[in-house]
C-alpha positions in Angstrom: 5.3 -10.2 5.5 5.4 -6.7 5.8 3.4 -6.4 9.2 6.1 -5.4 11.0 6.6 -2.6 8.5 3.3 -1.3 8.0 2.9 -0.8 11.8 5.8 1.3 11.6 4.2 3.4 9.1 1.1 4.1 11.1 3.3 5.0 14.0 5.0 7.8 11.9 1.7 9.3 12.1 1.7 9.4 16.2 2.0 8.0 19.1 -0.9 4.9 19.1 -1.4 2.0 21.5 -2.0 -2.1 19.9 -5.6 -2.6 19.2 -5.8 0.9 17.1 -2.8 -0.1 15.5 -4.3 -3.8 14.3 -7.5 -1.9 13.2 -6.0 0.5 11.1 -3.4 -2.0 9.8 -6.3 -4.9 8.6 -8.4 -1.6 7.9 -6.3 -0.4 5.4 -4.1 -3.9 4.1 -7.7 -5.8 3.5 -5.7 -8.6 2.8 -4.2 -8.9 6.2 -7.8 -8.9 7.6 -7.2 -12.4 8.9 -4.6 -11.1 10.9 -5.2 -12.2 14.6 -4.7 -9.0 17.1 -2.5 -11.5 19.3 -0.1 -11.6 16.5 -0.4 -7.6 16.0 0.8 -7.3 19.9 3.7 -9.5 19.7 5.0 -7.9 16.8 5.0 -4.8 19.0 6.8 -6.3 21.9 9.4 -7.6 19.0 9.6 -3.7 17.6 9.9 -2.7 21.1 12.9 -5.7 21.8 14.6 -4.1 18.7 14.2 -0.7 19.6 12.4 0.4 16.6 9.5 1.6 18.8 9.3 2.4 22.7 6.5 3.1 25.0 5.2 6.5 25.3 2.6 6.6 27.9 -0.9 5.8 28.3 -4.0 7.0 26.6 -6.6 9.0 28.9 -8.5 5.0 29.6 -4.8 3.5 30.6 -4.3 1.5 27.3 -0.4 1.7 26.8 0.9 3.9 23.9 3.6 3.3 21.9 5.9 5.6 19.7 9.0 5.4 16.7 12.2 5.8 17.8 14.7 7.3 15.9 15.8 4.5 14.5 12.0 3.5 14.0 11.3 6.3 12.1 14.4 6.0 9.4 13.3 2.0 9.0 9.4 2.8 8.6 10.5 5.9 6.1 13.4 3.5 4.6 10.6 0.5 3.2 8.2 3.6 2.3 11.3 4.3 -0.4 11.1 1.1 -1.7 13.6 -1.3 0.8 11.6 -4.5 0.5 10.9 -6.4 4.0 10.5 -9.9 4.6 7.8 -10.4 2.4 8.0 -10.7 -1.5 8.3 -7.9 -3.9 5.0 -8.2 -4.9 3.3 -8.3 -1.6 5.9 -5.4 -0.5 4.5 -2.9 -3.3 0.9 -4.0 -2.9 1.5 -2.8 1.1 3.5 0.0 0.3 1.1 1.4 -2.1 -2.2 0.6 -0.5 -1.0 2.4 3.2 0.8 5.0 0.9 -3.0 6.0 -1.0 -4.9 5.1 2.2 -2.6 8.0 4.5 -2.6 10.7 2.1 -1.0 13.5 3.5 -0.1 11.8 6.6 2.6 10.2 5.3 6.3 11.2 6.7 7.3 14.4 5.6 11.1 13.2 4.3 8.7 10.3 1.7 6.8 12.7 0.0 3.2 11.8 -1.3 1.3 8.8 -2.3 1.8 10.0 -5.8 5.6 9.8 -5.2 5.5 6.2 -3.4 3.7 5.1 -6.9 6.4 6.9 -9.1 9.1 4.9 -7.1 7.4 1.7 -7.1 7.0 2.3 -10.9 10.8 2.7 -11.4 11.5 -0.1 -9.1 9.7 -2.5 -11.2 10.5 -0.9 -14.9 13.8 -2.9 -14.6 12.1 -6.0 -13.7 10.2 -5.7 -16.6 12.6 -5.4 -18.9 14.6 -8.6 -17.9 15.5 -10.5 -21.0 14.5 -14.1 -20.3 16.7 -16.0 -22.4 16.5 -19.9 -23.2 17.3 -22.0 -19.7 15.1 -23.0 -17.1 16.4 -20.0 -15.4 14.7 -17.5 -18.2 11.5 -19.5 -17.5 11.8 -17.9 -13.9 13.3 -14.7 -15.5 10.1 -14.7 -17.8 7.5 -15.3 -15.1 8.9 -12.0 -13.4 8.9 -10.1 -16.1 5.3 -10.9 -16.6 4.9 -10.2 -13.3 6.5 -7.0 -13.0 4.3 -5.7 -16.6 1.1 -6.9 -14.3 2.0 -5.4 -11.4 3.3 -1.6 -13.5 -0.2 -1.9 -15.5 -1.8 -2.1 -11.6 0.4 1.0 -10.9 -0.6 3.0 -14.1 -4.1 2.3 -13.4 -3.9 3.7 -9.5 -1.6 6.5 -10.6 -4.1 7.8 -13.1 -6.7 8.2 -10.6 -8.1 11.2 -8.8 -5.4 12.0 -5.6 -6.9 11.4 -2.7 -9.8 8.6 -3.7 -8.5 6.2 -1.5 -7.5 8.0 1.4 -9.1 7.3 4.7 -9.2 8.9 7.6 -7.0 7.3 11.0 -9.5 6.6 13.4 -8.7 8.9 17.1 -12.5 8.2 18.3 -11.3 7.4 22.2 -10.6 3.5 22.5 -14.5 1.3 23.6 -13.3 -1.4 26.9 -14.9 -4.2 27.1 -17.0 -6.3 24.9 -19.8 -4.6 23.1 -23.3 -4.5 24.4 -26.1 -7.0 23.6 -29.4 -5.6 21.8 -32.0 -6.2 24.3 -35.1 -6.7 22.5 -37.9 -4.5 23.4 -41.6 -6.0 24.3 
């Protein structure tokens, strides 16, 4: 699971607090959209605990904001080069990718572009694909994976040969709503 991760990649865009972080996260990683915002905030306290992130003020309503550290910042640029998390190698690339296309040219400076994150996922999973699976139970497994890694490249191709930018959205710095939302009073 990569959560821990792709909150460090958002960060490297600026200082945010923990509910804009969890919308942008399950904004842009749709398939984390079950992701409960409790979980989101103790992943924060754990990133702050490890000293990958530290607190950096408040926003103008008091919400606490948080910010990379040094160390932060290498880690968050590190898995955006291709050092795989927790999570599987498939579920790594698919994060990677999708918050690589989705920031655009906010990415960090020392990764490059979404187009490079794709060349280097590519590369990454080229060897996989060529695995020779030989004739045990263990080139069953080796066979999966290099089916695996052909899906996963053909996925690749297909983002890489669309338009730049298609898939780029903007990060959200509308100022943060307190409190629940209003209910629609009916009018007579």
């Amino acid at each position: 699971m990569a959560v821990r991760e792709a909150l460090l990649v958002l960060l490297s865009v600026g200082p945010n607090y923990g509910f804009r972080l969890h919308t942008e996260l399950t904004a842009r990683l749709p398939q984390r959209a079950g992701l409960n915002v409790g979980q989101t905030y103790s992943t924060i306290e754990r990133l702050v605990k490890s000293n990958l992130i530290e607190r950096a003020g408040l926003t103008p309503d008091g919400l606490p904001l948080f910010a990379l550290t040094e160390t932060g910042e290498r880690t968050a640029t590190e898995w955006l080069s291709g050092n795989d998390g927790s999570g599987s190698a498939v579920d790594e690339t698919a994060e990677r990718v999708l918050l690589a296309l989705s920031l655009g040219g906010l990415l960090p400076a020392n990764v490059g572009s979404a187009e490079q994150v794709l060349a280097g996922e590519a590369e990454r999973w080229r060897g996989r694909s060529e695995a020779d699976a030989g004739e045990s139970p263990h080139g069953a497994l080796r066979e999966f994976e290099r089916l695996q890694a052909e899906a996963v490249l053909r996925w690749l191709d297909d983002l890489a040969a669309r338009p730049s930018g298609v898939w780029v959205r903007p990060f959200d710095e509308s100022s943060p709503r307190r409190g629940r939302p209003r209910k629609a009073v009916d009018s007579p």
